[in-house]
NUBA-283403 format. One record per atom (N, C-alpha, C, CB): atom name; x negated, z negated, y negated; residue in one letter. Coordinates in steps of 0.2 Angstrom, whole numbers, plus 5000, padded with zeros to 4 digits. Each point is the difference from the previous one (the first is absolute). Glycine has a CB too. Example, Ala and Ser with C-alpha at 12.3 -4.5 7.8 and 13.67 -1.06 7.14 Angstrom:
BEGIN
  atomo    px    pz    py  residuo
      N  4934  4961  5028        A
     CA  5004  5000  4994        A
      C  4996  5000  4994        A
     CB  5009  4994  5006        A
      N  4993  5010  4989        S
     CA  4996  4999  4994        S
      C  5004  4997  4995        S
     CB  4994  5010  5003        S
REM end
This chain:
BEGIN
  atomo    px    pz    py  residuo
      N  5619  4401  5173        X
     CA  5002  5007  5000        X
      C  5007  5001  5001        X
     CB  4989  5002  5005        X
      N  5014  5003  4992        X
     CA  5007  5001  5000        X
      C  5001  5003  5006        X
     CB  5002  5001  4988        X
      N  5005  4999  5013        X
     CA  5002  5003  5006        X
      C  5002  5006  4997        X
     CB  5002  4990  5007        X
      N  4998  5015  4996        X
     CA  5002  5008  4999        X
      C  5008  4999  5000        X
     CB  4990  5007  5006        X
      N  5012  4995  4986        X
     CA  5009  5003  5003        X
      C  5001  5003  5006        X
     CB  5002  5002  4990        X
      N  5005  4996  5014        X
     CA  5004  5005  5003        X
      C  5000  5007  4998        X
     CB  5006  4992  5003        X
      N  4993  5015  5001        X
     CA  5003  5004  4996        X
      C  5006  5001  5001        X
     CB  4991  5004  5000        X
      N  5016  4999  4994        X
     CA  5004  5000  4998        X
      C  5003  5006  4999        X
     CB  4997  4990  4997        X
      N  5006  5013  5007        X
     CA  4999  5006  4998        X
      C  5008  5001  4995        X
     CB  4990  5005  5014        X
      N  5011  4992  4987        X
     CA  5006  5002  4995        X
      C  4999  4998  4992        X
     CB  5007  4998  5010        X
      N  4987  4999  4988        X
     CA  4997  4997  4994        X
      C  4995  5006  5000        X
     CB  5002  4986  5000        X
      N  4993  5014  5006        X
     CA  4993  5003  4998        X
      C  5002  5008  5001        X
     CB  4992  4989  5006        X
      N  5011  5015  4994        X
     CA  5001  5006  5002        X
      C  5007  5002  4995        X
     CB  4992  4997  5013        X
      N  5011  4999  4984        X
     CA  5001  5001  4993        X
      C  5000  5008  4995        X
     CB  4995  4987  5004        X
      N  5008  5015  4999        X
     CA  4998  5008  4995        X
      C  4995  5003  5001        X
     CB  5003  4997  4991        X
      N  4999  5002  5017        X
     CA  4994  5007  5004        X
      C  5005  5000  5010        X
     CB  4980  4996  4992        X
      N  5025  5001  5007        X
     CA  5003  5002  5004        X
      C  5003  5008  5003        X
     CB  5001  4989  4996        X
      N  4999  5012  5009        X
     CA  5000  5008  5002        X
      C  5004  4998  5007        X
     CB  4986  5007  4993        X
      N  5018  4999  5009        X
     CA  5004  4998  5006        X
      C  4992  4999  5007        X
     CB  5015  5010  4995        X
      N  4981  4993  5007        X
     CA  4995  4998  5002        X
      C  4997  4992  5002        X
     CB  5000  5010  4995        X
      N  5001  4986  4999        X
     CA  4999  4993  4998        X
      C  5005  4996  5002        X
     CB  4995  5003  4991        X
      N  5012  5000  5007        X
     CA  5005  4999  5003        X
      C  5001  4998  5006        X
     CB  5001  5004  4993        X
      N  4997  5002  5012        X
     CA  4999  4999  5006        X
      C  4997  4995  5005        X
     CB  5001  5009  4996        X
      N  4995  4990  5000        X
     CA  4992  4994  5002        X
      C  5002  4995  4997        X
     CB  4990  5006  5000        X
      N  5013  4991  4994        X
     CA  5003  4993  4999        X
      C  5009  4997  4998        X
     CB  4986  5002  4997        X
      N  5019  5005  5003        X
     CA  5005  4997  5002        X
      C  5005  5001  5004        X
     CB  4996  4998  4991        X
      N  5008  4995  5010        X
     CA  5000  4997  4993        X
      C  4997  4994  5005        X
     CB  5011  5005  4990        X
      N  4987  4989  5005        X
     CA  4997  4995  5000        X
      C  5004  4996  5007        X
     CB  4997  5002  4986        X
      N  4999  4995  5017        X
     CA  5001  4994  5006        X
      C  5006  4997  4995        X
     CB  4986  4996  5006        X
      N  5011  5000  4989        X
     CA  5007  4997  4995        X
      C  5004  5001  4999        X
     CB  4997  4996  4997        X
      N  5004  5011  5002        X
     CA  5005  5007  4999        X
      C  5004  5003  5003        X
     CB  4995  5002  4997        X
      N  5006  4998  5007        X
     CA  5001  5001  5008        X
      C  5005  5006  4998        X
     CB  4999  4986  5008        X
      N  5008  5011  4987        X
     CA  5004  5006  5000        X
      C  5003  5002  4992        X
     CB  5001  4997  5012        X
      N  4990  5000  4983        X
     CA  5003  5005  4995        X
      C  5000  5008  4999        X
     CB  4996  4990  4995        X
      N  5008  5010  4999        X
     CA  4999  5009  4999        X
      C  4995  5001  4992        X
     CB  5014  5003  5006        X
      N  4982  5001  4996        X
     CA  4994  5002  4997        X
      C  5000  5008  4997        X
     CB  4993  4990  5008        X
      N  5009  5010  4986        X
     CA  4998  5008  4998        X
      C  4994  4998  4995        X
     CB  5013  5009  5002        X
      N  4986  4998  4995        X
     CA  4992  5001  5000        X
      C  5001  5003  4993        X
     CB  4996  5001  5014        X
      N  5002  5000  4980        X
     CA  4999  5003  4995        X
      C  4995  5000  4997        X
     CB  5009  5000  4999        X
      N  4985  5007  5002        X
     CA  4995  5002  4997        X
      C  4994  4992  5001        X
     CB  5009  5011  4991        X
      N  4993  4989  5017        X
     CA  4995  4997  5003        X
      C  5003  4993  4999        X
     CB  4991  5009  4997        X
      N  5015  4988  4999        X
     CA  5000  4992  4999        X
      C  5005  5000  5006        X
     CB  4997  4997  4984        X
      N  5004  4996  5020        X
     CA  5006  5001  5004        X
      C  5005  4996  4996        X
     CB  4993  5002  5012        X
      N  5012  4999  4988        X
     CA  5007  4995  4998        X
      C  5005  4997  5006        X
     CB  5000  5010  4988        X
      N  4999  4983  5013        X
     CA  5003  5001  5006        X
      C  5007  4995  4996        X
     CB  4988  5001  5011        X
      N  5020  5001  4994        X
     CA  5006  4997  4999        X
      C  5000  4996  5003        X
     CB  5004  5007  4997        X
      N  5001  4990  5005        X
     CA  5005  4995  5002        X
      C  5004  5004  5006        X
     CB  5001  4994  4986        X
      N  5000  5004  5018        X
     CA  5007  5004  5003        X
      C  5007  5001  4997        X
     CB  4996  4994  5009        X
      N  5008  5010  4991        X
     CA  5005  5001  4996        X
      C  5004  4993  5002        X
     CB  5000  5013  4999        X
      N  5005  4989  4993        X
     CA  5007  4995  5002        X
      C  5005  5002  5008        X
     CB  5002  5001  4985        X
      N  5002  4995  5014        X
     CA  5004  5002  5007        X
      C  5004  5006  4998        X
     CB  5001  4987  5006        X
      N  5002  5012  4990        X
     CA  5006  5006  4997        X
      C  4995  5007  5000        X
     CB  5008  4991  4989        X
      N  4986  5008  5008        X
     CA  4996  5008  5001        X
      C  4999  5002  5007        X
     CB  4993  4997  4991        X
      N  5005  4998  5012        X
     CA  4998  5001  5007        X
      C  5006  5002  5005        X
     CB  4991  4993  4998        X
      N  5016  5005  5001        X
     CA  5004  5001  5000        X
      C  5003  5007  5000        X
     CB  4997  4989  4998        X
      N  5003  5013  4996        X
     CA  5000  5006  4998        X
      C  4996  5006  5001        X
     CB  5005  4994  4994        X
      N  4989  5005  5005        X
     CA  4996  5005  5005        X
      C  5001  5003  5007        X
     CB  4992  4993  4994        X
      N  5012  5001  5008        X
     CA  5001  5003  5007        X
      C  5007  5003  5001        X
     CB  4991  4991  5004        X
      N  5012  5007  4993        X
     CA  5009  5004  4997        X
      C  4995  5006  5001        X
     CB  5011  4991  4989        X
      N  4987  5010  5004        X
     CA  4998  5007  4997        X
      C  4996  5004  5007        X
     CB  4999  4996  4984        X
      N  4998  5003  5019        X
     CA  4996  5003  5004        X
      C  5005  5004  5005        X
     CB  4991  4992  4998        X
      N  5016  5002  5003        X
     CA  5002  5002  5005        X
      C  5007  5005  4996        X
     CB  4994  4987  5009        X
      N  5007  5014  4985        X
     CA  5004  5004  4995        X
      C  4996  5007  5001        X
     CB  5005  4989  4991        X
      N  4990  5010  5010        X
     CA  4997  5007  4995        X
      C  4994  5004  5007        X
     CB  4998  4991  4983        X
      N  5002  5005  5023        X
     CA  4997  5002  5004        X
      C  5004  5007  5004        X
     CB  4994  4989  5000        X
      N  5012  5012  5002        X
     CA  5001  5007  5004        X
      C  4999  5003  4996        X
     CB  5008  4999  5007        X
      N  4995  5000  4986        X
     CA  5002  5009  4996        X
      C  4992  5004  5000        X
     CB  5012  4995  4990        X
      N  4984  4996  5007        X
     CA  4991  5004  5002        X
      C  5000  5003  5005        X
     CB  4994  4992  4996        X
      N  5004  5006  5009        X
     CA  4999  5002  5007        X
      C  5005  5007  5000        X
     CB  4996  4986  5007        X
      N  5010  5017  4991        X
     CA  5001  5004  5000        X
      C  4997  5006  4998        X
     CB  5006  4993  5000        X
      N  4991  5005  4993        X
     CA  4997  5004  4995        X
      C  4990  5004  5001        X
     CB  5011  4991  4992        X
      N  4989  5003  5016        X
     CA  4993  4999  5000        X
      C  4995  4997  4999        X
     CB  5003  5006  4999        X
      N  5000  4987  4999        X
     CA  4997  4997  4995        X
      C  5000  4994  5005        X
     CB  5003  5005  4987        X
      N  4992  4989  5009        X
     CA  5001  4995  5007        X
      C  5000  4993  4993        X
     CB  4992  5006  5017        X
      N  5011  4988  4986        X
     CA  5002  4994  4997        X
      C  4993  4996  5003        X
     CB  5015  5001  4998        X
      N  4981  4996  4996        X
     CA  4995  4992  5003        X
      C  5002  4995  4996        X
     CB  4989  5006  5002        X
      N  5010  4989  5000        X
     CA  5001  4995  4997        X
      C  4992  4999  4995        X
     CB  5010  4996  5011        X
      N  4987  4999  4989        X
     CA  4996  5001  4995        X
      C  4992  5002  5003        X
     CB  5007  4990  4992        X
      N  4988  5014  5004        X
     CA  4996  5004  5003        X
      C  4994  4998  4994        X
     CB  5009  5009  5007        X
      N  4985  4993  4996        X
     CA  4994  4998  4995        X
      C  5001  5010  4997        X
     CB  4989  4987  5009        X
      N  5015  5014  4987        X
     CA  5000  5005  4996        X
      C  4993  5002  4995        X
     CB  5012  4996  5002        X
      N  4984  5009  4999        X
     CA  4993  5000  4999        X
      C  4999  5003  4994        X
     CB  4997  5000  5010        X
      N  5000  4999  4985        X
     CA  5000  5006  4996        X
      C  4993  5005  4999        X
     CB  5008  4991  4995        X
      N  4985  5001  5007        X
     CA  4994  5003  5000        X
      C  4999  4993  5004        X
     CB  4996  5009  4989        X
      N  4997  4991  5013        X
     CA  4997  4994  5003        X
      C  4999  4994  4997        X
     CB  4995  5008  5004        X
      N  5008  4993  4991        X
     CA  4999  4992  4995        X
      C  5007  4998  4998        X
     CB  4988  5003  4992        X
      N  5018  5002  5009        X
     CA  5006  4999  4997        X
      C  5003  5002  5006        X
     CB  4998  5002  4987        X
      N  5009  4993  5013        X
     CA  5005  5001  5005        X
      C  5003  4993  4999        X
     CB  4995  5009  5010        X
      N  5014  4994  4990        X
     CA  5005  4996  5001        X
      C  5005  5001  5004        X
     CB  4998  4998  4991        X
      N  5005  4995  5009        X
     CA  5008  5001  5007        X
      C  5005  4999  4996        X
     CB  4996  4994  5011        X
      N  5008  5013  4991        X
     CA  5004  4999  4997        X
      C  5005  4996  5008        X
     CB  4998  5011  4989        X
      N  5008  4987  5004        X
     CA  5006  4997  5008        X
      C  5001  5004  5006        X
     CB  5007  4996  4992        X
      N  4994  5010  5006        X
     CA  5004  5006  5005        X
      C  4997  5004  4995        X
     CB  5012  4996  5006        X
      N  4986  5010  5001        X
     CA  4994  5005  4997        X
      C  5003  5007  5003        X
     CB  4989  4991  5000        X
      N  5015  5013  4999        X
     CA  5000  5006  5003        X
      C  4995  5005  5001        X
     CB  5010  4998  4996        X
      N  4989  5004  5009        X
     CA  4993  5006  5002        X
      C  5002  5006  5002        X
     CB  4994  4991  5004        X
      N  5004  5014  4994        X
     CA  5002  5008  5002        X
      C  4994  5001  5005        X
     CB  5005  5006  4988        X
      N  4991  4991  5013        X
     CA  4995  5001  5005        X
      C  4997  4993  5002        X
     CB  4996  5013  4995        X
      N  5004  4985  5012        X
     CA  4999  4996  5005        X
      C  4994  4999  5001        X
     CB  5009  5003  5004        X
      N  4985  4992  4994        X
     CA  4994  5000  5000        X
      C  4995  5001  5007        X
     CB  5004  4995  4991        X
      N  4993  5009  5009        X
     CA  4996  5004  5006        X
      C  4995  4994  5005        X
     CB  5000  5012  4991        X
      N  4997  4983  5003        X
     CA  4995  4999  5006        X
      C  5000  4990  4997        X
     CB  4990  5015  5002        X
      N  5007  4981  5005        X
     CA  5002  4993  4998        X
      C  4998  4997  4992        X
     CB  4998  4999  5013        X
      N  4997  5005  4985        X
     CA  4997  4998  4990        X
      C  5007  5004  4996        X
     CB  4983  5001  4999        X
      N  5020  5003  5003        X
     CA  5005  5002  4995        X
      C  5005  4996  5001        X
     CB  4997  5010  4999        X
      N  5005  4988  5006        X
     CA  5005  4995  5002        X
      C  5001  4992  4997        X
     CB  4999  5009  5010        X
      N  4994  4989  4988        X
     CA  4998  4995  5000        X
      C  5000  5002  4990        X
     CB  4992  4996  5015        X
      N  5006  5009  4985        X
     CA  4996  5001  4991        X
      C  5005  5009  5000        X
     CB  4980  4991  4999        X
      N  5028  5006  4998        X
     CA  5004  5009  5001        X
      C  4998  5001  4992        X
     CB  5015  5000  5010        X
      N  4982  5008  4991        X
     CA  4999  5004  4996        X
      C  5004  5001  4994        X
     CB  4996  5004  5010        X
      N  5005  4996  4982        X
     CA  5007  5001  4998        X
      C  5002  5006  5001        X
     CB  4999  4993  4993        X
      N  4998  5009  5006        X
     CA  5001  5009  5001        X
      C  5006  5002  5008        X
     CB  4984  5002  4996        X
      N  5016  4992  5008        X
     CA  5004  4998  5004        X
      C  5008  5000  4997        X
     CB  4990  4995  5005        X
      N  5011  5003  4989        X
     CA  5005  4998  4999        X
      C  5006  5002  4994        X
     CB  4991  4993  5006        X
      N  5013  5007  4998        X
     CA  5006  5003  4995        X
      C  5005  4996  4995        X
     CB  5001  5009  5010        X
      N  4999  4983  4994        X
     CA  5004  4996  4993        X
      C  4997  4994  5003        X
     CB  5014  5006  4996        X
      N  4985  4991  5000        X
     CA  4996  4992  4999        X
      C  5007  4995  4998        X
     CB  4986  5004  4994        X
      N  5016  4990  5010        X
     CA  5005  4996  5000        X
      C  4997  4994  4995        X
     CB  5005  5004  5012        X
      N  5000  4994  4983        X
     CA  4995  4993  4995        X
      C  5006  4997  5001        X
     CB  4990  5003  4989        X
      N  5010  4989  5012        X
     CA  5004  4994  5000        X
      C  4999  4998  4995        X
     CB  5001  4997  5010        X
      N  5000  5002  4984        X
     CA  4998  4996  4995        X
      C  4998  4993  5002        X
     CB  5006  5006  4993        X
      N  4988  4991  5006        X
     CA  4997  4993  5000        X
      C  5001  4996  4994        X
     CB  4992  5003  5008        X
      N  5010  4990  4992        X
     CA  4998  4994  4994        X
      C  4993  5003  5000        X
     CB  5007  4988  5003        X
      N  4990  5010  5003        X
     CA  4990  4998  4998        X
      C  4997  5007  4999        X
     CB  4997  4990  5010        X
      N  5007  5018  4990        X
     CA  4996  5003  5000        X
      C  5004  5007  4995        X
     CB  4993  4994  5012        X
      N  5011  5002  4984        X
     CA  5005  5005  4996        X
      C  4996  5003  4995        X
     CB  5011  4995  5001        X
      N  4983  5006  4997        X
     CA  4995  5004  4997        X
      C  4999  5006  5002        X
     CB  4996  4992  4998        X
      N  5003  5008  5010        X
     CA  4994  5004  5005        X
      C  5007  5003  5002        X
     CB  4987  4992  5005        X
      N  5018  5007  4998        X
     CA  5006  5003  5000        X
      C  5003  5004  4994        X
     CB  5002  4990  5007        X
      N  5000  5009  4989        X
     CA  5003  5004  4993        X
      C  4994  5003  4999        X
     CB  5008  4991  4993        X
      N  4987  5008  5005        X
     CA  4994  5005  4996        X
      C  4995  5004  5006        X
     CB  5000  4990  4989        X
      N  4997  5004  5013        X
     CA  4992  5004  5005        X
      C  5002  5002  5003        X
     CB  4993  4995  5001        X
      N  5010  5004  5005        X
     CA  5002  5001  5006        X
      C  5003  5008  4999        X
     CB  5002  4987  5004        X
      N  5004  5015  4993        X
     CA  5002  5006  4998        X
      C  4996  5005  4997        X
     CB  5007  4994  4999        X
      N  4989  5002  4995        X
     CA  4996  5004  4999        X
      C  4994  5004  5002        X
     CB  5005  4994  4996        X
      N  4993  5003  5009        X
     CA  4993  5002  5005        X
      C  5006  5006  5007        X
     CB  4988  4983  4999        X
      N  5016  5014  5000        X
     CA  5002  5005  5006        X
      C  5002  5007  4996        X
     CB  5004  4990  5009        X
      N  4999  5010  4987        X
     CA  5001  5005  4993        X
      C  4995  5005  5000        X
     CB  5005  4991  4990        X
      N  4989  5005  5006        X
     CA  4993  5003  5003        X
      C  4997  5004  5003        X
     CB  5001  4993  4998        X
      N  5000  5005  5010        X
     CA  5001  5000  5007        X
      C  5002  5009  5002        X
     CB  5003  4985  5000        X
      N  5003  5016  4996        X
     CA  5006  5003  5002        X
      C  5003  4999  5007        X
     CB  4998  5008  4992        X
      N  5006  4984  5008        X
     CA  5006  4999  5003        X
      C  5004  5003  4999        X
     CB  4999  4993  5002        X
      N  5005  5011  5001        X
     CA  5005  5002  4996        X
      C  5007  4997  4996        X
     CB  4995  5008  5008        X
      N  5007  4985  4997        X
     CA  5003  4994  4997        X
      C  4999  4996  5002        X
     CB  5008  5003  4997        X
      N  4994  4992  4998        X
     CA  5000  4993  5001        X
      C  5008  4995  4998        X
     CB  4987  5003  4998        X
      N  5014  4993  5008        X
     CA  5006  4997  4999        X
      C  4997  4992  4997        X
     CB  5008  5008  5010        X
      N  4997  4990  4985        X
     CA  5000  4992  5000        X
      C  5005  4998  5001        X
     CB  4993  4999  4994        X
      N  5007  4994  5009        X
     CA  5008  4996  5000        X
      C  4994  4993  4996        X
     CB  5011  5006  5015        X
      N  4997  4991  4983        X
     CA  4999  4994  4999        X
      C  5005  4996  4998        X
     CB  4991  5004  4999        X
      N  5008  4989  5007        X
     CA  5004  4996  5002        X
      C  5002  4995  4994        X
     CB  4996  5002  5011        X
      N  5009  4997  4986        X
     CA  4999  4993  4997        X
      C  5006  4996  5006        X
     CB  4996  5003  4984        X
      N  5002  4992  5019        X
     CA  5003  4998  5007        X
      C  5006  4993  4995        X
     CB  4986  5004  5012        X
      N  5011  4992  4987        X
     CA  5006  4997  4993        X
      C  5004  5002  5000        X
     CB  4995  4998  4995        X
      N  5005  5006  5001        X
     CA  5008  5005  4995        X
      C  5002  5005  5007        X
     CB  4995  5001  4984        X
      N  5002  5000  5021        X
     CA  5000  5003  5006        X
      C  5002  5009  4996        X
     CB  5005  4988  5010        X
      N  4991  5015  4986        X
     CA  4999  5004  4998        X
      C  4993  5005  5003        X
     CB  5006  4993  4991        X
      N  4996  5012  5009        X
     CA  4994  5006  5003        X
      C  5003  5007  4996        X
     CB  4997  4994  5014        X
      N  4996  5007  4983        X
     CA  4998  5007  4998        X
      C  4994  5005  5003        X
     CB  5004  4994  4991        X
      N  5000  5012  5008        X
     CA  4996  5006  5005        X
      C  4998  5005  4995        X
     CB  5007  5000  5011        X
      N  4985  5002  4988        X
     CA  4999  5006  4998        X
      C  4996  5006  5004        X
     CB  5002  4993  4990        X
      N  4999  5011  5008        X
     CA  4996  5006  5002        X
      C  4994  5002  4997        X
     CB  5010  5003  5005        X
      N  4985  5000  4995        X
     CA  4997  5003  4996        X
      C  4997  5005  5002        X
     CB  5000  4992  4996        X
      N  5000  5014  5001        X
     CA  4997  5007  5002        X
      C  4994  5004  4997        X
     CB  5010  4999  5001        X
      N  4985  5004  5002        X
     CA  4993  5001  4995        X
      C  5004  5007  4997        X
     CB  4987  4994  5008        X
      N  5011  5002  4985        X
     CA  5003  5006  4998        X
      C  4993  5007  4999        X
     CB  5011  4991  4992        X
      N  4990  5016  5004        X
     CA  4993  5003  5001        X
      C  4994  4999  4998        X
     CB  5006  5006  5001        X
      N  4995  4989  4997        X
     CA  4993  4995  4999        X
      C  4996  4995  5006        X
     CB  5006  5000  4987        X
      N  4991  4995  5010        X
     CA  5001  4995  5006        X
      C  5003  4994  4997        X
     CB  4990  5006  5007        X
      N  5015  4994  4992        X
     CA  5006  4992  4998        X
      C  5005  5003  5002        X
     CB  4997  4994  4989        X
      N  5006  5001  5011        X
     CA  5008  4998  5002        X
      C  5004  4999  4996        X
     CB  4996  4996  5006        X
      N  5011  5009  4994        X
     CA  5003  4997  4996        X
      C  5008  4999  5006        X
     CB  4992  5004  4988        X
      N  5013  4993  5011        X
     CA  5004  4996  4999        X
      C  5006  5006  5005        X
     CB  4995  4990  4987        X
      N  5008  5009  5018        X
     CA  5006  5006  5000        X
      C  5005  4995  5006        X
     CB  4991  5016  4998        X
      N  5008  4980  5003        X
     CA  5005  4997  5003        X
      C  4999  4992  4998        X
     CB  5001  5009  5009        X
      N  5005  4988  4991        X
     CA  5000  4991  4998        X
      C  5008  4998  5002        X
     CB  4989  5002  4987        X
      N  5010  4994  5014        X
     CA  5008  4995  5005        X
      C  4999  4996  5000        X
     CB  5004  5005  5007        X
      N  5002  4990  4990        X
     CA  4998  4992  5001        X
      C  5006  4998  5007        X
     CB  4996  4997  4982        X
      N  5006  4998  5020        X
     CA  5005  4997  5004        X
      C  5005  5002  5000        X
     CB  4995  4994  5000        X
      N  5011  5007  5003        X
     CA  5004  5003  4998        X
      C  5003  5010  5000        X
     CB  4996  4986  4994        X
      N  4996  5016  5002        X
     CA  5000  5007  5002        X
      C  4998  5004  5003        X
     CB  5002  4998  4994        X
      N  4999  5008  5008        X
     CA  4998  5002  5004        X
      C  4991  5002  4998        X
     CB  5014  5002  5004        X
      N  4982  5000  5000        X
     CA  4993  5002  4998        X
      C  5000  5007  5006        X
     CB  4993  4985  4996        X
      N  5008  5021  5001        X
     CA  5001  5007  5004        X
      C  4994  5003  4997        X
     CB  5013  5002  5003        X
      N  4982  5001  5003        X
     CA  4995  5006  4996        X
      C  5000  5001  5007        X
     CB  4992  4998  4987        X
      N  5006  5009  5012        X
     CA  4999  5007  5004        X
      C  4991  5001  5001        X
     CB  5013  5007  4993        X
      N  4983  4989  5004        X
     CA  4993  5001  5000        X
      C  4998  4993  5000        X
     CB  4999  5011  4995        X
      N  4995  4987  5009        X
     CA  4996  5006  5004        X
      C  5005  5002  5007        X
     CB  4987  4995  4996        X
      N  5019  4999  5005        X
     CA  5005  5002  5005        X
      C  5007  4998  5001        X
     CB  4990  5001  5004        X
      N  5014  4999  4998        X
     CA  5007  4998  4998        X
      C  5000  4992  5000        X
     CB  5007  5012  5005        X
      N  4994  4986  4988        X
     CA  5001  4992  5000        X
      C  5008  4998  4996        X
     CB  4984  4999  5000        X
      N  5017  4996  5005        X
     CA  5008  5000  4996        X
      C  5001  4992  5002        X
     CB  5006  5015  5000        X
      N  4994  4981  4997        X
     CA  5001  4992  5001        X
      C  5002  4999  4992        X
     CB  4990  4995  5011        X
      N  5013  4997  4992        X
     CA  5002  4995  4994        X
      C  4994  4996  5000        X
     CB  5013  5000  5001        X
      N  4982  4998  4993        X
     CA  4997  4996  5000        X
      C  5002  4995  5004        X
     CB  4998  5004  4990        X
      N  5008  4992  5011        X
     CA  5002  4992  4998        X
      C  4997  4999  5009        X
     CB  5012  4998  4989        X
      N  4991  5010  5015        X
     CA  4995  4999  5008        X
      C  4994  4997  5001        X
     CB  5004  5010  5002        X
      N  4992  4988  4993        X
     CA  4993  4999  4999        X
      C  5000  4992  5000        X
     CB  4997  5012  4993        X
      N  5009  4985  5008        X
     CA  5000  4991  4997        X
      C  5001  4996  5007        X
     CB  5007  5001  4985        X
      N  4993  4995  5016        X
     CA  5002  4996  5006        X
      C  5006  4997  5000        X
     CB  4990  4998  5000        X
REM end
């Protein structure tokens, strides 16, 4: 007689993942500290960032957090950003106009929470970065979304902004590479030199 497979829930549950499920199996014993978002139920899990990203996430948090907290607004680092029960991503750094109420919103934040989504460009995930990721929050209506992206080599960094325009997409109203300055007035006073962002 065979022996019954283990169940697997990262195989067997395959395109019926829901934050619920989530709860109850991640992340994995052997997982200890991946990152796992979730698209229309399939999960996609990354890699830890480079050091230069991780690096720079934490520049930027610490650039962009008073003027927030000025404006009302509060700085997170990465969050299970929600869109529905099947779908949610982390961005790097997540700005929030409203501070989630109870321990499941804090655990699973509402987008509706949210006023700009931070993206690091990834090697392993420059698809979901450039395209999805933006796109679903567009969708969503965030009202922006920032990208940076490191090339640590050539020790280059680029900044864009992106605004929903009266549709639900994004188009383009601020961009700075190293060297120049990156100033917008929305969603709150931001004014750095990219190159702050490198090690």
């Amino acid at each position: 007689m065979a022996m019954p497979q283990r169940f697997d829930p990262l195989h067997d549950l395959d395109g019926q993942w829901t934050t619920t499920l989530a709860d109850r199996h991640l992340p994995p014993r052997d997982l200890p500290h991946a990152r796992f978002e979730c698209l229309d139920g399939r999960l996609v899990m990354t890699p830890a960032e480079a050091g230069a990203n991780s690096f720079g996430e934490a520049r930027l948090i610490r650039i962009l957090g008073p003027a927030a907290e000025v404006g009302g607004l509060y700085v997170y680092g990465p969050v299970n950003l929600t869109f529905d029960p099947r779908t949610w991503i982390q961005p790097d750094i997540t700005v929030l106009h409203t501070v989630p109420k109870t321990d499941d919103e804090d655990r699973w934040v509402p987008v509706r929470y949210c006023t700009m989504a931070v993206e690091f460009v990834s090697p392993a995930s420059r698809h979901q970065d450039h395209l999805h990721k933006p796109r679903r929050c567009a969708e969503a209506g965030v009202p922006y979304f920032l990208r940076v992206e490191i090339v640590r080599r050539l020790r280059q960094v680029s900044v864009q902004l992106l605004a929903l325009d009266d549709g639900s997409t994004y188009r383009k109203v601020v961009e700075a590479r190293g060297g120049q300055r990156f100033r917008s007035e929305l969603p709150f006073p931001i004014d750095f030199d990219p190159v702050e962002l490198l090690p």
